[in-house]
C-alpha positions as CSV (number, residue, x, y, z in Angstrom):
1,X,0.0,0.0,0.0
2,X,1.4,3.5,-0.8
3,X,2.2,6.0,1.3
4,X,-0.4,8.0,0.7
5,X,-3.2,5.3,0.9
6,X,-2.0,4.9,4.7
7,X,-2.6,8.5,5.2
8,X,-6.2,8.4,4.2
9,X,-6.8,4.8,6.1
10,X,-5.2,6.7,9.1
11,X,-2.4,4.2,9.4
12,X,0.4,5.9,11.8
13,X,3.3,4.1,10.1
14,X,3.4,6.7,7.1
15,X,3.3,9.3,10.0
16,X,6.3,7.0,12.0
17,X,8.7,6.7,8.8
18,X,7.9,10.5,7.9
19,X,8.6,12.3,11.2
20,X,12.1,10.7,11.1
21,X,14.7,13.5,10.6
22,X,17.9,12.2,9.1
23,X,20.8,13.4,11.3
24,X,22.1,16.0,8.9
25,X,18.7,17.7,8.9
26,X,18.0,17.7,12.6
27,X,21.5,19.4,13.0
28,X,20.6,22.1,10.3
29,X,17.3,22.9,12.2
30,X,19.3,22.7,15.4
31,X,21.7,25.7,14.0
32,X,19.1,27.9,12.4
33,X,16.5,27.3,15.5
34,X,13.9,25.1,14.0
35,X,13.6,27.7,10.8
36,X,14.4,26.8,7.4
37,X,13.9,27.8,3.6
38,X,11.5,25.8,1.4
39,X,14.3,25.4,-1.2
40,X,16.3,23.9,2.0
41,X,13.9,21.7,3.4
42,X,13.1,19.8,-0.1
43,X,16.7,18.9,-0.3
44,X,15.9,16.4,2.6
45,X,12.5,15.7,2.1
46,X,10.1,15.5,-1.1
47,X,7.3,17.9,-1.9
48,X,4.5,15.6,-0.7
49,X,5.8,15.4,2.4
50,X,6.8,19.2,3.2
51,X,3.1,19.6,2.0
52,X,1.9,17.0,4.7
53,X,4.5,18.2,7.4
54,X,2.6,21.6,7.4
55,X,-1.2,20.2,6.3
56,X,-0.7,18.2,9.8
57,X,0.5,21.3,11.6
58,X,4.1,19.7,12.8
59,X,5.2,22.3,10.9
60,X,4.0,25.9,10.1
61,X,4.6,28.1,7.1
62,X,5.1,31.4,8.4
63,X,5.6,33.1,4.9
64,X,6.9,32.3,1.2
65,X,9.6,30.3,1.3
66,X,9.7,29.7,4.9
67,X,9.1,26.3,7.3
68,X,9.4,26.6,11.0
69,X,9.6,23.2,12.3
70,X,6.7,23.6,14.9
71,X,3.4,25.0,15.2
72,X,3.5,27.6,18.1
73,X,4.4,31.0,18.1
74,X,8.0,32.0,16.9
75,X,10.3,33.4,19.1
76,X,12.4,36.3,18.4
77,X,15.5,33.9,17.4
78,X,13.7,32.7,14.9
79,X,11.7,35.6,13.4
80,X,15.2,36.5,13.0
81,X,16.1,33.8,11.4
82,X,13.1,33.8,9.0
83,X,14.0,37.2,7.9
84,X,16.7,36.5,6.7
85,X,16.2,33.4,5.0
86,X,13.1,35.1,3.6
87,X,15.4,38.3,2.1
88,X,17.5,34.9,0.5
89,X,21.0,34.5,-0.8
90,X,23.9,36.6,0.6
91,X,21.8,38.9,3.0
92,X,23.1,39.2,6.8
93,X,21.5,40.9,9.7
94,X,22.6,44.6,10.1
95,X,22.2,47.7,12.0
96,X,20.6,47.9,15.3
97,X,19.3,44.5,14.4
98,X,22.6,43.1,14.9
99,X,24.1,45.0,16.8
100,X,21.4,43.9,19.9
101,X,22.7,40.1,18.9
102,X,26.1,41.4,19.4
103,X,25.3,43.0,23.2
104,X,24.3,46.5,22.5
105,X,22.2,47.5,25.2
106,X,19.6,50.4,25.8
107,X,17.5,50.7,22.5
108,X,15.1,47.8,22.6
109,X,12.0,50.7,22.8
110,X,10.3,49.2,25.4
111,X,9.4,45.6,25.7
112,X,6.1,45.6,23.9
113,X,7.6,48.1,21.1
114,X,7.7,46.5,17.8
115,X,11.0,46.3,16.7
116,X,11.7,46.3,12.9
117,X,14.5,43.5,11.7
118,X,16.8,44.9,9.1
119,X,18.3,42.5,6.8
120,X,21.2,44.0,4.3
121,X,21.4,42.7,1.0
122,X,23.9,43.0,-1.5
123,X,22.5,46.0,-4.4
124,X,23.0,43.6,-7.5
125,X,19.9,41.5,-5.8
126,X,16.3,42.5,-5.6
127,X,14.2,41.0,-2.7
128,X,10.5,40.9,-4.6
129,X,9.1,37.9,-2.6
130,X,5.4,38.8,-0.9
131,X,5.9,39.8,2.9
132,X,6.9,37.4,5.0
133,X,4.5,38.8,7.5
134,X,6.9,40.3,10.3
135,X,8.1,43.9,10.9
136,X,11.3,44.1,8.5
137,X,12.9,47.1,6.7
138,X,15.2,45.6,3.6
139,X,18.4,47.9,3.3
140,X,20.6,47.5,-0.2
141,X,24.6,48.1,-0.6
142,X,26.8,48.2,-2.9
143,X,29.9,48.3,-0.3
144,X,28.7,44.4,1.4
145,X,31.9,42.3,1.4
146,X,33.5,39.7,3.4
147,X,35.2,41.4,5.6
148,X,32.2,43.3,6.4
149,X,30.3,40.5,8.1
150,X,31.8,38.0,10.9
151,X,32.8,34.8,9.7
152,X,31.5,32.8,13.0
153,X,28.5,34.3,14.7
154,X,25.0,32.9,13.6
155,X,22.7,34.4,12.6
156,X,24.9,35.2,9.5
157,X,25.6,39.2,10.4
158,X,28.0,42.2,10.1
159,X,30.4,43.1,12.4
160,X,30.0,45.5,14.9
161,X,31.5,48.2,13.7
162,X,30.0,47.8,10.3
163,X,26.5,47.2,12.7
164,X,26.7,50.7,14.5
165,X,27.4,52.7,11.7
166,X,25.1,50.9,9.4
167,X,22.8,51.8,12.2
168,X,23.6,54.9,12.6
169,X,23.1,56.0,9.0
170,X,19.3,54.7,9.2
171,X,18.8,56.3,12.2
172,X,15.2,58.1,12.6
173,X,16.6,61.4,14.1
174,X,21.0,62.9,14.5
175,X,20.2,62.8,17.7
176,X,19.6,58.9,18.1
177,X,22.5,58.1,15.7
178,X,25.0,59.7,18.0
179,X,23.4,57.8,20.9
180,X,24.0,54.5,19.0
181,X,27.8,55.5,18.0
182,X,28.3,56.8,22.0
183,X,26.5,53.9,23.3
184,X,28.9,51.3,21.2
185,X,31.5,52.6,22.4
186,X,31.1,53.0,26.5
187,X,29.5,49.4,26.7
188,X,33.2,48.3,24.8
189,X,31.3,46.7,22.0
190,X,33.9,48.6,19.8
191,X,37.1,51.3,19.5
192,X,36.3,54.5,17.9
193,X,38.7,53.6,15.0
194,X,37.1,50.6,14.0
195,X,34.2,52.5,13.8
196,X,35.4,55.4,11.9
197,X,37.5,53.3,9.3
198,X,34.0,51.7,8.4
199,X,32.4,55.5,7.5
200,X,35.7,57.1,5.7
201,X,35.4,53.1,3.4
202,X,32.1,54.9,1.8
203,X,32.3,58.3,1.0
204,X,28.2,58.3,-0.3
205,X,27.1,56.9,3.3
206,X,24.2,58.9,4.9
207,X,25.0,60.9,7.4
208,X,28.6,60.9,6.8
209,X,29.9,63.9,8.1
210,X,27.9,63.7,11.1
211,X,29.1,60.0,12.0
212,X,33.1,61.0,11.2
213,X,32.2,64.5,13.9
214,X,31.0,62.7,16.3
215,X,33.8,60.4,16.1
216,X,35.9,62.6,16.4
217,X,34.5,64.4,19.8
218,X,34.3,59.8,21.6
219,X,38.0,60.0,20.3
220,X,38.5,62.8,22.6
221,X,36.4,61.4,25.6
222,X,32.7,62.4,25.0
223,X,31.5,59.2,25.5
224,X,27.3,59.9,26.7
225,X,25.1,61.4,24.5
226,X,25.5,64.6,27.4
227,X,28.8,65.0,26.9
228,X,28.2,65.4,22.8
229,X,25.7,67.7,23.6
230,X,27.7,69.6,25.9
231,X,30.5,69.3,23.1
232,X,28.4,71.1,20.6
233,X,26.8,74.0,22.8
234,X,30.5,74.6,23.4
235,X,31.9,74.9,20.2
236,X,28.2,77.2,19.1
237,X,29.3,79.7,21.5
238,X,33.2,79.5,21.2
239,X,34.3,78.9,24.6
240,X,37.4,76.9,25.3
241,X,37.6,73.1,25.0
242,X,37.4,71.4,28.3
243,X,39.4,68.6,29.7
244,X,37.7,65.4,29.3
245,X,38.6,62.0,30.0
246,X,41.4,60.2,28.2
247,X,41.7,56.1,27.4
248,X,44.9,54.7,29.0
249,X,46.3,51.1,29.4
250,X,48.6,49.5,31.6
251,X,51.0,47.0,30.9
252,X,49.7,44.1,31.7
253,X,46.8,45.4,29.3
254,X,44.0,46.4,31.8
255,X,42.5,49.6,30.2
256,X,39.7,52.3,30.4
257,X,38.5,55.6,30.6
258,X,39.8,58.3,33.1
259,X,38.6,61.4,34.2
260,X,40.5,64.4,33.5
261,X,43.0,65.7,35.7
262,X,43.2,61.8,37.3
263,X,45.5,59.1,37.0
264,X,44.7,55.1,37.3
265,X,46.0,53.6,40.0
């Protein structure tokens, strides 16, 4: 009897020999959190039974292209995940997106805030697929190569330098990008250097001159988004530069921030 006679007699050993993963595909769904492309899936399984896999609701098709290997709500690891599957071949995570994976702290906009994901895709593609249902904002770049996104971490992503500034640039408001480029670089997610070498790689990058400014004042110790602003309201009404804090390392190659006039102990 075939397969699919067993299915409409209700026998359970077509179910039994289908819901058997083969190793190599339990280990993919392992990596990418139960979340895989269509084109993926069929590669260990045929058509009818992808079809099936979803018609039973083991699985759920969240939108085109896209199987999640359960039928209960995503979590955020793998709306991520479909994302970027869904924005297809050579897009990584970017911006504030990925920077968050990466540790950045202090701009999740409240728990219940809906949070956009921002895949970056290479400009030479064009994502046209329907949407795949979640909040996501598709950036393009011409400037996307290998060195721009970390050859480890998973989701597939961009560094964080390439992360900040990236988020930076799409920033709503000046304001908020000089709160991501400050905030980078207190919580030591990056140097300022690795930051600016990403902006002066793209001269056409939004927001350039503002990014490579306020570079230049978390070079010289304005670290908080006060400190920029009491950076600017100096220079508007020409009074002298103050003393700020200055980056020193020992030795043994502790580090950090000092306040001016101090010396680490």
């Amino acid at each position: 009897m075939s397969c699919a006679l067993y299915r409409r007699a209700g026998d359970s050993r077509c179910m039994s020999r289908i819901s058997r993963d083969p190793p190599g595909l339990t280990d993919l769904l392992r990596e990418q959190a139960g979340v895989l492309s269509a084109t993926s899936a069929l590669g260990w399984m045929s058509r009818q039974e992808l079809r099936w896999r979803v018609a039973s609701g083991r699985w759920q098709r969240p939108c085109h292209g896209i199987v999640v290997a359960h039928s209960g709500p995503m979590t955020q690891k793998q709306q991520l995940w479909a994302a970027l599957l869904w924005a297809g071949e050579g897009a990584v995570l970017a911006g504030i997106t990925a920077a968050r994976l990466d540790g950045l702290e202090g701009f999740s906009g409240g728990e219940r805030a809906l949070q956009p994901i921002h895949p970056l895709v290479p400009a030479c593609r064009s994502v046209r697929r329907k949407s795949p249902g979640l909040s996501v904002v598709v950036h393009y770049s011409t400037m996307l190569g290998s060195g721009d996104v970390h050859p480890l971490r998973e989701p597939r992503r961009t560094r964080v330098a390439r992360s900040l500034v990236d988020a930076a640039a799409w920033a709503g408001s000046d304001r908020r990008a000089q709160a991501l480029l400050a905030a980078g670089v207190q919580q030591r997610l990056v140097r300022p250097g690795d930051l600016l070498a990403v902006v002066t790689g793209n001269e056409r990058r939004p927001r350039r001159a503002m990014i490579k400014a306020t570079l230049d004042d978390i070079t010289g110790g304005a670290q908080a988004l006060s400190e920029l602003d009491f950076t600017r309201l100096v220079r508007r009404h020409r009074l002298p530069e103050p003393d700020r804090q200055y980056a020193w390392t020992r030795p043994d190659g502790v580090g950090g921030w000092m306040p001016a006039g101090r010396r680490p102990g």
